[in-house]
C-alpha positions in Angstrom: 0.0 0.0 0.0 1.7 3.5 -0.6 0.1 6.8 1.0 -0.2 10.5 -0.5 -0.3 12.5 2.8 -1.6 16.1 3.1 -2.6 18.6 5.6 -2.7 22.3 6.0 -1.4 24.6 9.0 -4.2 23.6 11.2 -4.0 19.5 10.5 0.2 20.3 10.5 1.4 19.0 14.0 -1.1 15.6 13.8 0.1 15.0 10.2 3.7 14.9 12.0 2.1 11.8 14.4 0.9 10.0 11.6 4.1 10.5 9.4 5.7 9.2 12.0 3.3 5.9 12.6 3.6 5.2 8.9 7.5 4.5 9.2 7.2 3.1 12.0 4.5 0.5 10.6 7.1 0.7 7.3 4.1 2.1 5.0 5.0 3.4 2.4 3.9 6.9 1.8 4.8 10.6 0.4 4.0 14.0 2.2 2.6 16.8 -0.3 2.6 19.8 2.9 2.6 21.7 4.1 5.7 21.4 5.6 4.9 24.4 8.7 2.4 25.3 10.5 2.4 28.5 8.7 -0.9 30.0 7.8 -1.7 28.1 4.0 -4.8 27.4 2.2 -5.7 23.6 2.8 -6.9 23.6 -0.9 -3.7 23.2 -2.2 -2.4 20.8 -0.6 -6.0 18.3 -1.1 -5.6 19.4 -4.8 -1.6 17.7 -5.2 -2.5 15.5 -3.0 -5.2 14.1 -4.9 -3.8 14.4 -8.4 -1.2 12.1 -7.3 -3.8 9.6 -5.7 -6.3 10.1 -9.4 -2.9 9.3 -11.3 -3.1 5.6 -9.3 0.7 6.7 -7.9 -1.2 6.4 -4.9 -3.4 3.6 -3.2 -5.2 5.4 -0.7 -5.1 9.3 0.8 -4.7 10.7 4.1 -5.5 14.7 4.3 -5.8 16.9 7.2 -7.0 20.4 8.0 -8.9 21.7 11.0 -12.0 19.7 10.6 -11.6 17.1 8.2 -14.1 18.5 6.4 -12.7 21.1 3.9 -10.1 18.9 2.7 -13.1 16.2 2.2 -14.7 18.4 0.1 -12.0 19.2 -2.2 -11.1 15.6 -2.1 -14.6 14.4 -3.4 -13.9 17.0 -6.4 -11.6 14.4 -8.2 -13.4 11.7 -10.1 -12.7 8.2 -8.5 -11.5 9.0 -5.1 -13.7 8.6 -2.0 -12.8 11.3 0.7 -14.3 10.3 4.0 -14.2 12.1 7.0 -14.1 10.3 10.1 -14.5 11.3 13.8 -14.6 7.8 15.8 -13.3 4.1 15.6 -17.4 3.1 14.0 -17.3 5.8 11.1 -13.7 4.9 9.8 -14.6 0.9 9.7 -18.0 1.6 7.6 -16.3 3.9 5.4 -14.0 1.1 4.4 -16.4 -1.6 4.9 -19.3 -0.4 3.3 -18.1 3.0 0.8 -14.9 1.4 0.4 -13.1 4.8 1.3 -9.7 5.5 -0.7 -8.9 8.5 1.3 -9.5 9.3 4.8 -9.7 13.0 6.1 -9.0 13.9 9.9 -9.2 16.6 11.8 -6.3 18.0 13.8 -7.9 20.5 15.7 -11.2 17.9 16.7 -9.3 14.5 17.4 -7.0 13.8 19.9 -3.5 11.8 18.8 -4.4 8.6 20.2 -7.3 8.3 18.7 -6.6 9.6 15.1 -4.0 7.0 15.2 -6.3 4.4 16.4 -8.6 5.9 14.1 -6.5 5.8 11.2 -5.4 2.1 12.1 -9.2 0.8 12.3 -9.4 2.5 8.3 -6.2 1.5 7.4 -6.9 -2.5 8.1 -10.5 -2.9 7.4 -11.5 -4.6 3.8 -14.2 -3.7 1.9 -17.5 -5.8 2.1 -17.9 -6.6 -1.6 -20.3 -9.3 -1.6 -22.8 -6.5 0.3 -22.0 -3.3 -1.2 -20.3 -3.3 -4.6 -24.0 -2.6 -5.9 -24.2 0.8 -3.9 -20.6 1.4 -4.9 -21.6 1.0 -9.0 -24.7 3.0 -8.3 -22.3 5.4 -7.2 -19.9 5.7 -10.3 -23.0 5.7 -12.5 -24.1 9.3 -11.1 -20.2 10.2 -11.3 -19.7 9.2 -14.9 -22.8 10.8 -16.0 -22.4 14.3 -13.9 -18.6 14.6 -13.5 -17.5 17.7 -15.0 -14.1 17.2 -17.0 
């Protein structure tokens, strides 16, 4: 599995705890930024990010802002990746298990470290339920292939 890793200023100092969990778990991974916890724009760093992920450089995404949410958002912008923002151990095993999330989004300034770790391990090691939800999933790239905007 190899990583594409982003945050902005405010997701800056738990992105450091997670970089530092990947090696030590020895997954392979890449940090797009930011690289302080200067004041930067969270959209920039989704966007390359996420161009490397859409290229299939990447397996899976891990981005990080504030919230979780405004780097979800920009995320969901690029045609095949699944940005899902999780807050607790139950939503990151159903966003695997049941969306079959590529790319999970944290927030740095709403989650403690031990539990965006533990977080981030529950997503990182749950499969996706195929037999149950590949329908959903195809339903899902239907609307995407017809309303995407290239």
């Amino acid at each position: 599995m190899k990583i594409a890793i982003a945050s902005d200023h405010a997701g800056f100092w738990l992105k450091q705890s997670i970089l530092k969990y990947l090696k030590e778990k020895k997954i392979d991974h890449t940090d797009f930024g930011c690289y302080t916890e200067e004041d930067v724009d969270y959209v920039d760093f989704a966007e390359k990010a996420m161009l490397n992920m859409q290229q299939k450089d990447y397996d899976r995404g891990i981005l990080i802002c504030g919230t979780g949410l405004g780097m979800g958002i920009v995320a969901n912008k690029f045609k095949g990746i699944i940005a899902t923002p999780c807050c607790d151990e139950y939503t990151a095993e159903m966003s695997r298990r049941h969306n079959n999330s590529n790319c999970l989004t944290l927030g740095g300034r709403v989650l403690p470290e031990d539990e965006a770790i533990h977080i981030l391990e529950i997503w990182l090691n749950t499969d996706f339920d195929l037999n149950r939800h590949q329908r959903r999933m195809d339903k899902i790239s239907v609307i995407e292939e017809k309303n995407f905007k290239s």
